[in-house]
PDB file of N, CA, C and O in Angstrom, chain B, residues numbered from 101:
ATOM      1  N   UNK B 101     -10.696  36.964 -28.354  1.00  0.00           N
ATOM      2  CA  UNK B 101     -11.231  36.850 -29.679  1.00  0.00           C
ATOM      3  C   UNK B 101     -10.945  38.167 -30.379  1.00  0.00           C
ATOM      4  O   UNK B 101     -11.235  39.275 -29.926  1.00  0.00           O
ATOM      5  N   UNK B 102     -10.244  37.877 -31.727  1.00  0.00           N
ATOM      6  CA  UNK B 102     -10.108  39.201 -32.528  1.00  0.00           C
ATOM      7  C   UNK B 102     -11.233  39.169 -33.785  1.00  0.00           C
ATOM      8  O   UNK B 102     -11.600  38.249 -34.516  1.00  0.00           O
ATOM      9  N   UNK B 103     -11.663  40.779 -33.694  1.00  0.00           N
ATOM     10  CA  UNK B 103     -13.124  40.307 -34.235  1.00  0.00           C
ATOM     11  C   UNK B 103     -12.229  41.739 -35.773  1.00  0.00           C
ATOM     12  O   UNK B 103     -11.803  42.856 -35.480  1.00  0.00           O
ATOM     13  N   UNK B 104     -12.228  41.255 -36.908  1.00  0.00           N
ATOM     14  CA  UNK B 104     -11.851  42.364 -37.629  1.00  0.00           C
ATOM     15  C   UNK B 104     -12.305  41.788 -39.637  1.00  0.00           C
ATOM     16  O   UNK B 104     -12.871  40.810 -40.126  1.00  0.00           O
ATOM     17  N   UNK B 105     -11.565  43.234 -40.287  1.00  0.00           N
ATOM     18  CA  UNK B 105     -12.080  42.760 -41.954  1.00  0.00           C
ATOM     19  C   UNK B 105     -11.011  42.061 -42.399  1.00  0.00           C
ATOM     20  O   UNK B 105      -9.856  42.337 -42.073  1.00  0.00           O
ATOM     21  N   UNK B 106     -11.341  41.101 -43.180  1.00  0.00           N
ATOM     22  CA  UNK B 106     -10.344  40.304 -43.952  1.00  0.00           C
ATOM     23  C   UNK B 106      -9.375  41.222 -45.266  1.00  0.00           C
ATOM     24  O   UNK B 106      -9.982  42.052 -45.942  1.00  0.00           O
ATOM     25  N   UNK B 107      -8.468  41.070 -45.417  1.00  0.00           N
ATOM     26  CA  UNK B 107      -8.017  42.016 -46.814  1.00  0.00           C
ATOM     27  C   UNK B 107      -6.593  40.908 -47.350  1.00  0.00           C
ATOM     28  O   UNK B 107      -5.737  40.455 -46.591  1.00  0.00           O
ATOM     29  N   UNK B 108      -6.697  40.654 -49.016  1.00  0.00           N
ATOM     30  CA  UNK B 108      -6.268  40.314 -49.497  1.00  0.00           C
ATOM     31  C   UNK B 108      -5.456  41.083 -50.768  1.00  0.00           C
ATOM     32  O   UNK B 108      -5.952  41.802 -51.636  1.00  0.00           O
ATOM     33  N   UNK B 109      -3.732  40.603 -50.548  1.00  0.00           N
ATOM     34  CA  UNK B 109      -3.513  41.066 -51.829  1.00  0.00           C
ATOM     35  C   UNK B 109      -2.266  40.033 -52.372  1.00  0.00           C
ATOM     36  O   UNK B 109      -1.782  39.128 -51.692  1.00  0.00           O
ATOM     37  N   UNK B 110      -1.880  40.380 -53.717  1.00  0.00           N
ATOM     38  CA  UNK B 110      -1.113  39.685 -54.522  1.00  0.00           C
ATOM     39  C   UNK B 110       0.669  40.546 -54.348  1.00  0.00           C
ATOM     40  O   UNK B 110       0.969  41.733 -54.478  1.00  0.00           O
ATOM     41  N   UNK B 111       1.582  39.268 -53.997  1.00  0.00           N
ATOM     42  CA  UNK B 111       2.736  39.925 -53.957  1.00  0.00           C
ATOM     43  C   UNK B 111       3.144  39.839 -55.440  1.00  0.00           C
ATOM     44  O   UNK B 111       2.484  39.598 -56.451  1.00  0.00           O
ATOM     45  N   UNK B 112       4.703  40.171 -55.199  1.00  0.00           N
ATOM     46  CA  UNK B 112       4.988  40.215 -57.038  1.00  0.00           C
ATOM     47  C   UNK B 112       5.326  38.772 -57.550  1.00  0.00           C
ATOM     48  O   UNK B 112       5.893  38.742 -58.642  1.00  0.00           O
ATOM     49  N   UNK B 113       5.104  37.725 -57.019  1.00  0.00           N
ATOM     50  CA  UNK B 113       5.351  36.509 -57.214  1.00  0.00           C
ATOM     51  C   UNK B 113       4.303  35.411 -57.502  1.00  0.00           C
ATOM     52  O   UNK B 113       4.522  34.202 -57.588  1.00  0.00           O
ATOM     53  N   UNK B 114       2.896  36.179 -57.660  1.00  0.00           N
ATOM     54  CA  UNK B 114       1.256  35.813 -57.779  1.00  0.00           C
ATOM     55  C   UNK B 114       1.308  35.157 -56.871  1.00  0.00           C
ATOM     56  O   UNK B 114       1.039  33.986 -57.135  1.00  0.00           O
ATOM     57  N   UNK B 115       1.550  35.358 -55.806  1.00  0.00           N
ATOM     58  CA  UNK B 115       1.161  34.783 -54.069  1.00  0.00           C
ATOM     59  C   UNK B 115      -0.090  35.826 -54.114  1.00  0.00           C
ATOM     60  O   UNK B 115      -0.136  36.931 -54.654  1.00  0.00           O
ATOM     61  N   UNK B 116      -1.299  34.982 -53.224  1.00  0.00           N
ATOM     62  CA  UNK B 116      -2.407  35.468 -52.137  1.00  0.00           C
ATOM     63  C   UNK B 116      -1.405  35.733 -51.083  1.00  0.00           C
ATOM     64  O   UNK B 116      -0.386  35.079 -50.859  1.00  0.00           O
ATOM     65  N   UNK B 117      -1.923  36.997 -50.342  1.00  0.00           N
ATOM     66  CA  UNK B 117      -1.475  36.855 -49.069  1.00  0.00           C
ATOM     67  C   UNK B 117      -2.720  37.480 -48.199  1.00  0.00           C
ATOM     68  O   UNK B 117      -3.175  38.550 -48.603  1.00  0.00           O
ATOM     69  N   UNK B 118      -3.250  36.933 -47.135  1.00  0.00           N
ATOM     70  CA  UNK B 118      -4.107  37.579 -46.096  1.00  0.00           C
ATOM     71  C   UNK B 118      -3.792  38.299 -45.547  1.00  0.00           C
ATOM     72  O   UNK B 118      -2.609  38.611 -45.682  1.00  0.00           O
ATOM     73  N   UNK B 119      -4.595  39.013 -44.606  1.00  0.00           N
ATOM     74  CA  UNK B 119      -4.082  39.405 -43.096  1.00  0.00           C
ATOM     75  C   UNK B 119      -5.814  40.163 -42.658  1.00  0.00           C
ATOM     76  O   UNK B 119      -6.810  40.353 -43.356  1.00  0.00           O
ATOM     77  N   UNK B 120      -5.548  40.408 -41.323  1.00  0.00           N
ATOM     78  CA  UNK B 120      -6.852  40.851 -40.729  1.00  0.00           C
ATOM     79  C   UNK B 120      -6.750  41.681 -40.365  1.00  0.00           C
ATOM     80  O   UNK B 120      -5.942  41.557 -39.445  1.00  0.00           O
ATOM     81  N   UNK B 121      -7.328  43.503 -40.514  1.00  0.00           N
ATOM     82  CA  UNK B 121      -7.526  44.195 -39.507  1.00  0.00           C
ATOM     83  C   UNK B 121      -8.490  44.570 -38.495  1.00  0.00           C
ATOM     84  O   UNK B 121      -9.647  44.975 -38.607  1.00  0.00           O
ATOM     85  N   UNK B 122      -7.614  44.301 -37.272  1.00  0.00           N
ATOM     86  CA  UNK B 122      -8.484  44.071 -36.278  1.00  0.00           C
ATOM     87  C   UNK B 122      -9.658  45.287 -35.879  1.00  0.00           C
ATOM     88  O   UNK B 122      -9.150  46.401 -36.007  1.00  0.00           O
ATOM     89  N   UNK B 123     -10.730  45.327 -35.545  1.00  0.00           N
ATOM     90  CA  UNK B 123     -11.733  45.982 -35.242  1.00  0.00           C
ATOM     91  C   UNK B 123     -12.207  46.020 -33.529  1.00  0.00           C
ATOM     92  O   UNK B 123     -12.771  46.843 -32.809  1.00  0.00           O
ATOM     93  N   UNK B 124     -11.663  44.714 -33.360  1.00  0.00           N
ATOM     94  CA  UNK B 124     -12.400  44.607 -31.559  1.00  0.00           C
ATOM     95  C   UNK B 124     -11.634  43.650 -30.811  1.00  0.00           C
ATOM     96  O   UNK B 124     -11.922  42.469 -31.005  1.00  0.00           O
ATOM     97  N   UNK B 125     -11.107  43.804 -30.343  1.00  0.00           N
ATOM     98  CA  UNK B 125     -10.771  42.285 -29.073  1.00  0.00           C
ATOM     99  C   UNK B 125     -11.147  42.070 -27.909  1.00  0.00           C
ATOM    100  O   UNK B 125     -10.941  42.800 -26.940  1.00  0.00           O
ATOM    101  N   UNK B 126     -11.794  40.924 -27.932  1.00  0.00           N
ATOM    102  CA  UNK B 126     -12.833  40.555 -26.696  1.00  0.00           C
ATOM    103  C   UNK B 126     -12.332  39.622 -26.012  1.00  0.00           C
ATOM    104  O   UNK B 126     -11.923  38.563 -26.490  1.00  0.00           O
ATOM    105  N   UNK B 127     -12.316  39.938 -24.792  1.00  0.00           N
ATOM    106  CA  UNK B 127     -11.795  38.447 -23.700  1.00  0.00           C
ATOM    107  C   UNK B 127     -12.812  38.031 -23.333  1.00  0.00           C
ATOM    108  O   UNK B 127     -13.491  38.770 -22.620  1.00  0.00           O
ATOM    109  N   UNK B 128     -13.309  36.701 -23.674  1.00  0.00           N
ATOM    110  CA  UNK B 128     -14.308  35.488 -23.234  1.00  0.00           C
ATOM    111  C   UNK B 128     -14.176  34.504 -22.789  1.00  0.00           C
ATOM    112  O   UNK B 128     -13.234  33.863 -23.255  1.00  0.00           O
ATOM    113  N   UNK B 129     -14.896  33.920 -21.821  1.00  0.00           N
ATOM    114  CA  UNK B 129     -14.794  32.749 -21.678  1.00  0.00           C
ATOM    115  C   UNK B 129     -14.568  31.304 -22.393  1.00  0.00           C
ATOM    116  O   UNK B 129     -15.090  31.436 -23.500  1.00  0.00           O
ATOM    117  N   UNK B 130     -13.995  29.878 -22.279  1.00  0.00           N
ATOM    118  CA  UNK B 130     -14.212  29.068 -23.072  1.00  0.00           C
ATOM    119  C   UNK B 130     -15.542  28.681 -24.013  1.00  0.00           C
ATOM    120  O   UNK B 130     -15.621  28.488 -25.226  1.00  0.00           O
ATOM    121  N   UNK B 131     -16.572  28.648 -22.939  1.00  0.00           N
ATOM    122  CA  UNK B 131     -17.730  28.277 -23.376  1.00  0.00           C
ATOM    123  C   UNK B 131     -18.611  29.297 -24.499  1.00  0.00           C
ATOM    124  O   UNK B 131     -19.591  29.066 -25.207  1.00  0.00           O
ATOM    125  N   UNK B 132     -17.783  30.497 -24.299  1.00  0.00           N
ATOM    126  CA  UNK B 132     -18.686  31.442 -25.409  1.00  0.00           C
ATOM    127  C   UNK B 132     -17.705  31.522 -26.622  1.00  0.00           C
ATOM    128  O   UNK B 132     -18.030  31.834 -27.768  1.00  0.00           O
ATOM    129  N   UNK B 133     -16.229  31.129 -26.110  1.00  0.00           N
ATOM    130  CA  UNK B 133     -15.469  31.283 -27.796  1.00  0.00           C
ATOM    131  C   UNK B 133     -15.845  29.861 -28.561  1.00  0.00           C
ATOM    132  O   UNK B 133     -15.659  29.831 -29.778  1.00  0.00           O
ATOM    133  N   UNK B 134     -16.259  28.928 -28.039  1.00  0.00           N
ATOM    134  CA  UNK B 134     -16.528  27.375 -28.426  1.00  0.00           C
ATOM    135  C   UNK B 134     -17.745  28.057 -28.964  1.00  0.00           C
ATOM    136  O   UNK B 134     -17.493  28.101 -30.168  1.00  0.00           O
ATOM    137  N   UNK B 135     -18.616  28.473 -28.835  1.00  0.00           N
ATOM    138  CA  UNK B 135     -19.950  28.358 -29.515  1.00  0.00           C
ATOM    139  C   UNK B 135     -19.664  29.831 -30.349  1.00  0.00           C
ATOM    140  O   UNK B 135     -20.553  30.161 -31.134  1.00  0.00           O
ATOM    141  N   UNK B 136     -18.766  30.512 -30.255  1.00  0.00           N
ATOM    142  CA  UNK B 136     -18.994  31.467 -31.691  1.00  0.00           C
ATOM    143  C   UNK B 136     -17.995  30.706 -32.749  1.00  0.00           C
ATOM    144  O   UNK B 136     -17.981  30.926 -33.960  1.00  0.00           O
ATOM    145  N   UNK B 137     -17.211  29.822 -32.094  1.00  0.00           N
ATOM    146  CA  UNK B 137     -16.552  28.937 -33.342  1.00  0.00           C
ATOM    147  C   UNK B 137     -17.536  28.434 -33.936  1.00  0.00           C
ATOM    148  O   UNK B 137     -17.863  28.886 -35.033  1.00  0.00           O
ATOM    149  N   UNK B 138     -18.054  27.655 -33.499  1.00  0.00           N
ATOM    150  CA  UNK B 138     -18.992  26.740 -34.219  1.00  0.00           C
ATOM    151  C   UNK B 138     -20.560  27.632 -35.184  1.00  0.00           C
ATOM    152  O   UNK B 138     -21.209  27.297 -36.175  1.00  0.00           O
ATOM    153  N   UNK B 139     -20.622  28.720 -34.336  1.00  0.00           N
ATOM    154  CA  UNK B 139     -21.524  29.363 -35.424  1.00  0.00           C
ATOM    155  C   UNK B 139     -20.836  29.918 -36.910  1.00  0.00           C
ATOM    156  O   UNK B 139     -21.380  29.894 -38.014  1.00  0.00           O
ATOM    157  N   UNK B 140     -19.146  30.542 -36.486  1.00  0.00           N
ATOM    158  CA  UNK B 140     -18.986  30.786 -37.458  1.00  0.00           C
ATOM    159  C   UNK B 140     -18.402  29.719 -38.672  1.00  0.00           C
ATOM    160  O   UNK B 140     -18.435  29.970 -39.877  1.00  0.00           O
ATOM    161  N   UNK B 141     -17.892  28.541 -38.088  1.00  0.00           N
ATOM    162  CA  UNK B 141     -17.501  27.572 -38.932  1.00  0.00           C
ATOM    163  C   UNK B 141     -18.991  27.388 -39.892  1.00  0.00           C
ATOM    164  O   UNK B 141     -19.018  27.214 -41.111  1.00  0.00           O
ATOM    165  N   UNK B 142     -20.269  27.487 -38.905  1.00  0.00           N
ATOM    166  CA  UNK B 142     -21.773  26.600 -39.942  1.00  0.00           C
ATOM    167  C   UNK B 142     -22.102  28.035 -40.591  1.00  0.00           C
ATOM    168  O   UNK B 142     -23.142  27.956 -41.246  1.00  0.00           O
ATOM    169  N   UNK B 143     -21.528  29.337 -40.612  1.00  0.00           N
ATOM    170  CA  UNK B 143     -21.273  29.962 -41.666  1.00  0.00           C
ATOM    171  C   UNK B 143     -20.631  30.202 -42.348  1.00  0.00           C
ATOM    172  O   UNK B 143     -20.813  31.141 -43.123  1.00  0.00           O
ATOM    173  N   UNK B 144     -19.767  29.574 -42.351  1.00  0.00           N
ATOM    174  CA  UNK B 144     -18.136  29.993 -43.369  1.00  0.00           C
ATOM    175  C   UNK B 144     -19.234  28.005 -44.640  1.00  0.00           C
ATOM    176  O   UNK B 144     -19.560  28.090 -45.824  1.00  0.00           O
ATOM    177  N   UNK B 145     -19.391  26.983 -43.943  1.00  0.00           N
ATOM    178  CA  UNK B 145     -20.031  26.120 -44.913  1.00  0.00           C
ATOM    179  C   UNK B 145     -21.048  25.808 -45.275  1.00  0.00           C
ATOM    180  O   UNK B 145     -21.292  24.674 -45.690  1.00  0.00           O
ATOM    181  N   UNK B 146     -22.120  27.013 -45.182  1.00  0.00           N
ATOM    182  CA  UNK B 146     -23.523  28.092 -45.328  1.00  0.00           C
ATOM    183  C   UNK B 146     -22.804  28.919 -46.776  1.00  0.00           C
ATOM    184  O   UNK B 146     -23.549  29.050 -47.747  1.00  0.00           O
ATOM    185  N   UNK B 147     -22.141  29.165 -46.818  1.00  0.00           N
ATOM    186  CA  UNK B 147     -21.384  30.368 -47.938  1.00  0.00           C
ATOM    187  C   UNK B 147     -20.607  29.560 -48.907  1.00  0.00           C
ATOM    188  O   UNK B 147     -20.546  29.801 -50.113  1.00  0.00           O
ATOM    189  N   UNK B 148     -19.772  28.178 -48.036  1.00  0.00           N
ATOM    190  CA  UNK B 148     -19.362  27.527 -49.606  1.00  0.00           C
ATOM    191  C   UNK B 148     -20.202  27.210 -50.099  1.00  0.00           C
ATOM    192  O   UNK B 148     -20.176  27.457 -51.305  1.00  0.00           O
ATOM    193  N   UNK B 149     -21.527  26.453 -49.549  1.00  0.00           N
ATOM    194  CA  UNK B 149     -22.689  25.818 -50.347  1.00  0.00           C
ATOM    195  C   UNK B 149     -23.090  26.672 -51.315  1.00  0.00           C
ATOM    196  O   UNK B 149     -22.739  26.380 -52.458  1.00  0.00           O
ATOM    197  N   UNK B 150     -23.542  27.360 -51.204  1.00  0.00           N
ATOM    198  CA  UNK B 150     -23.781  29.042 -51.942  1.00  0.00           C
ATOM    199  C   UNK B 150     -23.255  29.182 -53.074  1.00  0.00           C
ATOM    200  O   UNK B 150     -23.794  29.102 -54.178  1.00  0.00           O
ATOM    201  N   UNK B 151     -21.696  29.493 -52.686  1.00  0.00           N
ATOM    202  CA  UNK B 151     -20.801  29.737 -53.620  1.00  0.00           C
ATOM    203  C   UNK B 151     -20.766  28.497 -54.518  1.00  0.00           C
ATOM    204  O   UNK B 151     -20.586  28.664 -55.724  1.00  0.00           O
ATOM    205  N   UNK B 152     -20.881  27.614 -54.160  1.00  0.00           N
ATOM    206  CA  UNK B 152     -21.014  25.877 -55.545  1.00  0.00           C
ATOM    207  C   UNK B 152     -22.163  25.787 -55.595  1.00  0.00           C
ATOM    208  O   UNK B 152     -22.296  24.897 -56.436  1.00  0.00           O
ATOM    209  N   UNK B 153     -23.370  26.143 -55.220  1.00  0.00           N
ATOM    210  CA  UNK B 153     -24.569  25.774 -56.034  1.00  0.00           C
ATOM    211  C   UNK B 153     -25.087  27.345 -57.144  1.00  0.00           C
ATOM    212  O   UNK B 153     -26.105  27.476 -57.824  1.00  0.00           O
ATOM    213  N   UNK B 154     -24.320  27.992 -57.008  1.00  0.00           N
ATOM    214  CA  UNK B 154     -24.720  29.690 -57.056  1.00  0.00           C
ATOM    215  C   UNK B 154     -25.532  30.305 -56.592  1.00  0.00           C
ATOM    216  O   UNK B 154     -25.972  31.265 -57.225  1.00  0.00           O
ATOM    217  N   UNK B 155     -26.015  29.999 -55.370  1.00  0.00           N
ATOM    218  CA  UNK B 155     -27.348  31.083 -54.532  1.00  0.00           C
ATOM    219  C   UNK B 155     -26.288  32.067 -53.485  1.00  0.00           C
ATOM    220  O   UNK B 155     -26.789  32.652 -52.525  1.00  0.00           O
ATOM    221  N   UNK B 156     -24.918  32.165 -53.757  1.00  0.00           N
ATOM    222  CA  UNK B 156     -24.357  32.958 -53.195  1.00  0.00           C
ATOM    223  C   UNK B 156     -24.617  34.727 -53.042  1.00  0.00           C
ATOM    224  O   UNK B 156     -24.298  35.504 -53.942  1.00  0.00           O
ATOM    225  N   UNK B 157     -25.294  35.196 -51.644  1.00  0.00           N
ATOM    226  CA  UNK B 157     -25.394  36.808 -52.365  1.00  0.00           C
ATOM    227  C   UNK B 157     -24.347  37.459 -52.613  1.00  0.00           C
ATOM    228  O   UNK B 157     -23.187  37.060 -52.715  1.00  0.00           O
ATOM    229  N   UNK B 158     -24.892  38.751 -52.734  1.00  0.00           N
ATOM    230  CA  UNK B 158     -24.275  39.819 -53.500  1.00  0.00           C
ATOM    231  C   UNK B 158     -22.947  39.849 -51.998  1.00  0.00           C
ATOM    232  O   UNK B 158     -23.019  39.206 -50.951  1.00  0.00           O
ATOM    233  N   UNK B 159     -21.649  41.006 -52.512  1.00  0.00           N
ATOM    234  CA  UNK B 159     -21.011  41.397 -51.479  1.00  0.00           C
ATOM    235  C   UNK B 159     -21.342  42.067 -50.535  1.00  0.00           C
ATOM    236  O   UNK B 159     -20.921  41.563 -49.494  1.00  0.00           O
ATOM    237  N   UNK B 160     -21.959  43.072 -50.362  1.00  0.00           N
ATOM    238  CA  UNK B 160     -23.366  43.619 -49.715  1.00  0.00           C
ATOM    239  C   UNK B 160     -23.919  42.756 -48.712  1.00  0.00           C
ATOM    240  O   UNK B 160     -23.986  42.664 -47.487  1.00  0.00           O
ATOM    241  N   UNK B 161     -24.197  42.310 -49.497  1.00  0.00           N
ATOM    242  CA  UNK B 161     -25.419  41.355 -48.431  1.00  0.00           C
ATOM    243  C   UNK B 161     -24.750  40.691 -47.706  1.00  0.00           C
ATOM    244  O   UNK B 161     -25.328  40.383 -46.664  1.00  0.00           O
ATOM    245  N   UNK B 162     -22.915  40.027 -47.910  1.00  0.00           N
ATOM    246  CA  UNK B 162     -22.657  39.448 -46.909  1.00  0.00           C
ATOM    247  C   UNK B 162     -21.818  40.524 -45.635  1.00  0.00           C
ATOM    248  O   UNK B 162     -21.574  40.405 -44.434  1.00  0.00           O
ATOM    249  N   UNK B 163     -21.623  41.365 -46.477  1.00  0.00           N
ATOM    250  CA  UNK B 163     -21.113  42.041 -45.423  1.00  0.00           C
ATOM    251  C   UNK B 163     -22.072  42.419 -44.090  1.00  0.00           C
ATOM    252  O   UNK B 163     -21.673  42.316 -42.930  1.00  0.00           O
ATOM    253  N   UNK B 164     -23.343  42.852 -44.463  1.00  0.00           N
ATOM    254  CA  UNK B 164     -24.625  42.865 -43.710  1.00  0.00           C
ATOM    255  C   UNK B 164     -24.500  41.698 -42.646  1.00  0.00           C
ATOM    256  O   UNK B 164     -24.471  41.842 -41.423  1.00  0.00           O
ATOM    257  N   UNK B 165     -24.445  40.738 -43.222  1.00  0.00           N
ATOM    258  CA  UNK B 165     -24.767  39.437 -42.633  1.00  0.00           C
ATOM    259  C   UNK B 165     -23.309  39.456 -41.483  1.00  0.00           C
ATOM    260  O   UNK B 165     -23.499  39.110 -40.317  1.00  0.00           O
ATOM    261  N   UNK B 166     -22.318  39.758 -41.808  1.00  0.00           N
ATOM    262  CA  UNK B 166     -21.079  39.846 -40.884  1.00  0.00           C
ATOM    263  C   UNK B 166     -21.318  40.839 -40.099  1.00  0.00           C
ATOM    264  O   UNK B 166     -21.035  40.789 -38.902  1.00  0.00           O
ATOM    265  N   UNK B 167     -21.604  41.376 -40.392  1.00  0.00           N
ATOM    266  CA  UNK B 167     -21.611  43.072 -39.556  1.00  0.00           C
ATOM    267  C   UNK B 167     -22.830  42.817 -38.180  1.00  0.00           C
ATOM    268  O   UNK B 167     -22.679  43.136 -37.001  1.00  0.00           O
ATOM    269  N   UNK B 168     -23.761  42.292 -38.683  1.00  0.00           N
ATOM    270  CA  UNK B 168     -24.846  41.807 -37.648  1.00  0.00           C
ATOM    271  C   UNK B 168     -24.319  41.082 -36.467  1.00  0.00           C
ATOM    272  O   UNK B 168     -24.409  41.365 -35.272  1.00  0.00           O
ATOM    273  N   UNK B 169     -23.530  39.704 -37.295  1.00  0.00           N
ATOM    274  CA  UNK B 169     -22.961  38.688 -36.440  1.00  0.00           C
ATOM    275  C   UNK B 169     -21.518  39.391 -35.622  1.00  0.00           C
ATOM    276  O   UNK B 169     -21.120  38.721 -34.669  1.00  0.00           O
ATOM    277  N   UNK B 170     -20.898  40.406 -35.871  1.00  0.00           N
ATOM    278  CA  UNK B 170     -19.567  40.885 -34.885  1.00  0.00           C
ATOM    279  C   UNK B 170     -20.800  41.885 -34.092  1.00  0.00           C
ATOM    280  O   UNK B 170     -20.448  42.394 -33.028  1.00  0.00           O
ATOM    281  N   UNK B 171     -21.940  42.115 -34.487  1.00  0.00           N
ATOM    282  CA  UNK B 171     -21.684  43.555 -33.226  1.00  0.00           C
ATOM    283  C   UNK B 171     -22.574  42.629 -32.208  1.00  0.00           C
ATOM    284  O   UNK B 171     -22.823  43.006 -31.063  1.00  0.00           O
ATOM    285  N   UNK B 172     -23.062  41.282 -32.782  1.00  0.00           N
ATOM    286  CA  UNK B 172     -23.683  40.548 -31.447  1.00  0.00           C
ATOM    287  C   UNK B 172     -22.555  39.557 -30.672  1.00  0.00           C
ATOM    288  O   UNK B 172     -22.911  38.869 -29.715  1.00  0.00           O
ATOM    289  N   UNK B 173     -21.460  39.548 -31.063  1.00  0.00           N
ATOM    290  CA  UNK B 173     -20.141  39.309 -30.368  1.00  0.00           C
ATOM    291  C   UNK B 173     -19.977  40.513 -28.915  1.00  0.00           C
ATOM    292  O   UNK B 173     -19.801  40.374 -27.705  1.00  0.00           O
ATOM    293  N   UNK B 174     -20.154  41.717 -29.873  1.00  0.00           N
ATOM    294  CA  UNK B 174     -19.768  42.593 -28.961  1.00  0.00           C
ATOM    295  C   UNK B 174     -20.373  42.775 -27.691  1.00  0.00           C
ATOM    296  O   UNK B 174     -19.899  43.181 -26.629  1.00  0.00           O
ATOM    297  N   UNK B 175     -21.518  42.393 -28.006  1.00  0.00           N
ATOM    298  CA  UNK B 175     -23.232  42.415 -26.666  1.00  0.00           C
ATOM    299  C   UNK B 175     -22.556  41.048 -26.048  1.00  0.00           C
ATOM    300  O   UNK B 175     -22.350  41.365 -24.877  1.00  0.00           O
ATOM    301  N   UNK B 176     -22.259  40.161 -26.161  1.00  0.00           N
ATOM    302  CA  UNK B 176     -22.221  39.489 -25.169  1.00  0.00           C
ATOM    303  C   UNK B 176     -21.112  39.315 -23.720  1.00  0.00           C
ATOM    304  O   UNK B 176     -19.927  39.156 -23.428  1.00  0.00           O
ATOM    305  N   UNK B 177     -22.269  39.454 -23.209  1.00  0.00           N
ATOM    306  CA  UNK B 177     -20.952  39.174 -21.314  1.00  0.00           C
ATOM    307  C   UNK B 177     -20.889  38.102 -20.986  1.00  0.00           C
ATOM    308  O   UNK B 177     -21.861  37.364 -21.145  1.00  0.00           O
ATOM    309  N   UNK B 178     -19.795  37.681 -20.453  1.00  0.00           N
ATOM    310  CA  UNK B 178     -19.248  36.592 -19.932  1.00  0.00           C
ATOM    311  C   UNK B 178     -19.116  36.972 -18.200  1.00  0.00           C
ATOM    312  O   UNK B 178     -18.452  37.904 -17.746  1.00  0.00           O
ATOM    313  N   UNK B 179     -19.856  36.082 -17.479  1.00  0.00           N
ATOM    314  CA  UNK B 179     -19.630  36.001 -16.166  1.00  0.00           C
ATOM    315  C   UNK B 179     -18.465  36.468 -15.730  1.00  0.00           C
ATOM    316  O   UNK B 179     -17.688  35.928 -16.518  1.00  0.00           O
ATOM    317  N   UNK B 180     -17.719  37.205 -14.897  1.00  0.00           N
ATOM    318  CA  UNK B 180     -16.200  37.578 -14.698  1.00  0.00           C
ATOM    319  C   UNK B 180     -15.626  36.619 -13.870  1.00  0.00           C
ATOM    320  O   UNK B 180     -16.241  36.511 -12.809  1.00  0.00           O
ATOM    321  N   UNK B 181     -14.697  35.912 -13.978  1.00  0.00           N
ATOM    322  CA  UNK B 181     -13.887  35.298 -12.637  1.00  0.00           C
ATOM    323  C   UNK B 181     -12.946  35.854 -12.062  1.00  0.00           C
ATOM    324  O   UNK B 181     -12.298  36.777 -12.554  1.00  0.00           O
ATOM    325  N   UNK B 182     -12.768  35.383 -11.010  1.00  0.00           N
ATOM    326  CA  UNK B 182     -11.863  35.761  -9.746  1.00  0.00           C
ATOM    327  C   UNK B 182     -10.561  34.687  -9.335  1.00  0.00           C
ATOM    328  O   UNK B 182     -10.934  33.737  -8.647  1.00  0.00           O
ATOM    329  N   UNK B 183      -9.409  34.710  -9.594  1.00  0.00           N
ATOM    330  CA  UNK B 183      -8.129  34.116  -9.719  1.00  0.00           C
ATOM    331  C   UNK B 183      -7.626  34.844  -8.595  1.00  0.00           C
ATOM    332  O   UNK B 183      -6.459  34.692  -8.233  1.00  0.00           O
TER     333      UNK B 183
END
């Protein structure tokens, strides 16, 4: 799992373009990358709701809210296996 900030910019052709810089990479098990998918998918459509009804917060506040959720990525251990 690559845990990092999103950054967006415009080429000279008014293209979006993404990319991520990475902050952490964590090797996990199936069962713990399946359930941080799914938390972060029911927050990524927690934030559109937001954003279309307008109770979206400030930038601030979501960064808070991200910043909480990667460093409890970071706390978690995964049982180790043996191959």
């Amino acid at each position: 799992m690559v845990i990092g900030k999103p950054n967006t910019y415009t080429t000279d052709e008014s293209e979006t373009n993404v990319s991520v810089d990475p902050e952490a990479l964590i090797i996990v098990g199936e069962p713990t990358r399946e359930r941080w998918e799914a938390e972060m998918a029911e927050f990524t459509l927690d934030q559109i709701e937001a954003y279309e009804d307008g109770t979206a917060p400030h930038f601030d506040e979501t960064n808070t809210t991200t910043s909480t959720t990667s460093a409890s990525f970071e706390n978690t251990t995964e049982p180790s296996s043996t191959g």
